[in-house]
C-alpha positions as CSV (number, residue, x, y, z in Angstrom):
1,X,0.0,0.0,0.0
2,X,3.1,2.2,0.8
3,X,5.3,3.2,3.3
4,X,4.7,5.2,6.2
5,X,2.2,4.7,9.6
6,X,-0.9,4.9,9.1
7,X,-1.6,8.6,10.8
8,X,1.5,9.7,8.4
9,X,-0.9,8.5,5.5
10,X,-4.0,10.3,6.3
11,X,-2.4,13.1,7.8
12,X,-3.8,16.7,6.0
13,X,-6.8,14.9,5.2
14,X,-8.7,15.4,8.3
15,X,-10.9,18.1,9.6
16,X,-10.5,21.6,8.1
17,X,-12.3,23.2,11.8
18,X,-14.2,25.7,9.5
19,X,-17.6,23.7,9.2
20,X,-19.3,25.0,12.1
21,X,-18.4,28.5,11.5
22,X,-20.0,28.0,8.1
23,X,-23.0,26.0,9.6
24,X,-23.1,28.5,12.2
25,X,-23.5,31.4,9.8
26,X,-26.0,29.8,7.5
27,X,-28.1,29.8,10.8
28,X,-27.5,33.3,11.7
29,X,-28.7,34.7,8.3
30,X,-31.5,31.8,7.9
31,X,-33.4,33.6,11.0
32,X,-31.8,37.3,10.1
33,X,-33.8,36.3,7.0
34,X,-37.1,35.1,8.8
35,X,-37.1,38.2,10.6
36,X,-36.8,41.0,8.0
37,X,-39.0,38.5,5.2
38,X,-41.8,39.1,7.9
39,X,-40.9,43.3,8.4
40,X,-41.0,42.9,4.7
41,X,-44.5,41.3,4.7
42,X,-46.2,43.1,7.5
43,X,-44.8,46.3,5.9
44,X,-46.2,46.0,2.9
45,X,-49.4,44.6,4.0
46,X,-49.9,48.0,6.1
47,X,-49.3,50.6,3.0
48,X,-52.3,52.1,1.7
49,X,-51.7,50.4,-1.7
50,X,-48.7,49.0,-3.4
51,X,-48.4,51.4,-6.3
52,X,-44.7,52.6,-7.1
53,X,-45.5,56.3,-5.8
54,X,-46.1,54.6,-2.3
55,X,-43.2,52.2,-2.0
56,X,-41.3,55.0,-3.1
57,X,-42.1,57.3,-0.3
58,X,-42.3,54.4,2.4
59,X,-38.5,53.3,1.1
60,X,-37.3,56.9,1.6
61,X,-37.8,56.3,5.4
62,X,-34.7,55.9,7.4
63,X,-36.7,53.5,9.2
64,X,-37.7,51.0,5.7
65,X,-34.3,51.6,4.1
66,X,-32.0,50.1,6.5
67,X,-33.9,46.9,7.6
68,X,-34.1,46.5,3.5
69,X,-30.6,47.2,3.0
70,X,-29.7,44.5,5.8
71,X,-32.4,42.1,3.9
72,X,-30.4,42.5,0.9
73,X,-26.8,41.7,2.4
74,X,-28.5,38.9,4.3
75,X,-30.3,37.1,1.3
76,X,-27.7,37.2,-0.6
77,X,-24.9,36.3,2.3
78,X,-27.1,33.2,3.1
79,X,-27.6,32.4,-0.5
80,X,-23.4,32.5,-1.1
81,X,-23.0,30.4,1.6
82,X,-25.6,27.5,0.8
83,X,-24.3,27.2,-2.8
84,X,-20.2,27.1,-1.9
85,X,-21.4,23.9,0.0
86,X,-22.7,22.5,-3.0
87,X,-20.5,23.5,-5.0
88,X,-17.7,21.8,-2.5
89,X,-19.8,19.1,-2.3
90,X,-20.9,18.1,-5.9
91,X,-17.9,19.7,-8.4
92,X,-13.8,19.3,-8.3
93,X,-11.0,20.2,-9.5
94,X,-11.2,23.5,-12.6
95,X,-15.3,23.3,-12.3
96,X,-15.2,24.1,-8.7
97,X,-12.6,26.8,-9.1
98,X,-14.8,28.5,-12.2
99,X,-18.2,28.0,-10.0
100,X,-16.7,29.8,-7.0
101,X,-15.7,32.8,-9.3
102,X,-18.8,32.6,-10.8
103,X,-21.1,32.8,-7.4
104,X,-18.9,35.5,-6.2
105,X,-19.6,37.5,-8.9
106,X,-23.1,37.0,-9.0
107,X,-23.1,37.3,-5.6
108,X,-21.4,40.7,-5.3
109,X,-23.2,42.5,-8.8
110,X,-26.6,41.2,-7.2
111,X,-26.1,42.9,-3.8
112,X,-24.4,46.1,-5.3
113,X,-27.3,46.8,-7.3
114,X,-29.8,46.1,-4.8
115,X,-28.0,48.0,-2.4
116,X,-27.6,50.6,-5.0
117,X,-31.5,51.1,-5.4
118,X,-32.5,50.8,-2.2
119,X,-30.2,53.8,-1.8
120,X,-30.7,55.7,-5.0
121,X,-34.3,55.3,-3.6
122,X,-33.7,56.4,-0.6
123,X,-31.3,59.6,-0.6
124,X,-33.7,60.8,-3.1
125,X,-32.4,60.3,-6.3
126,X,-35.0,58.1,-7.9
């Protein structure tokens, strides 16, 4: 089979100790989630009507802009995370590598620009 003990032969190929900060963190942003999808929900149920003049005016609030801007970060956070497991999980070698660039891209243009409204939206601008 080859020379060495047997710990010499599996030795590197053991724990990484990063899982549970990554399992950890899915959590956090699975309920940071739950919560601002209900402010979301109740929010919008309690506008007069959902016509863009009226989201417009209610996203200018201090107090509607920042729990959407931390909705934003946190959907897309969580939704980083869950797919870098299966991409570790289910692709190797140059596939892995490219799909890793690829969701960090798409994971960093789809936040900007959601960031990027809710603030354009919100200082004004829109």
């Amino acid at each position: 089979m080859g020379a060495g003990t047997e710990l010499g032969r599996v030795r590197g190929l053991g724990s990484a100790k990063d899982g549970v900060h990554h399992w950890w963190l899915q959590r956090v942003t699975a309920v940071g989630n739950l919560v601002l999808m209900l402010w979301l929900i109740f929010s919008l149920v309690r506008l007069p009507s959902l016509d863009h003049a009226s989201v417009v005016l209610w996203l200018r609030q201090p107090v509607a802009a920042v729990p959407m801007l931390l909705l934003i970060v946190s959907v897309f956070w969580h939704f980083r995370l869950g797919v870098q497991v299966l991409l570790e999980d289910y692709s190797h070698g140059a596939a892995r590598v490219i799909g890793m660039l690829a969701l960090n891209f798409y994971v960093l243009a789809g936040a900007a620009a959601g960031v990027f409204a809710v603030l354009k939206i919100a200082l004004g601008a829109a």
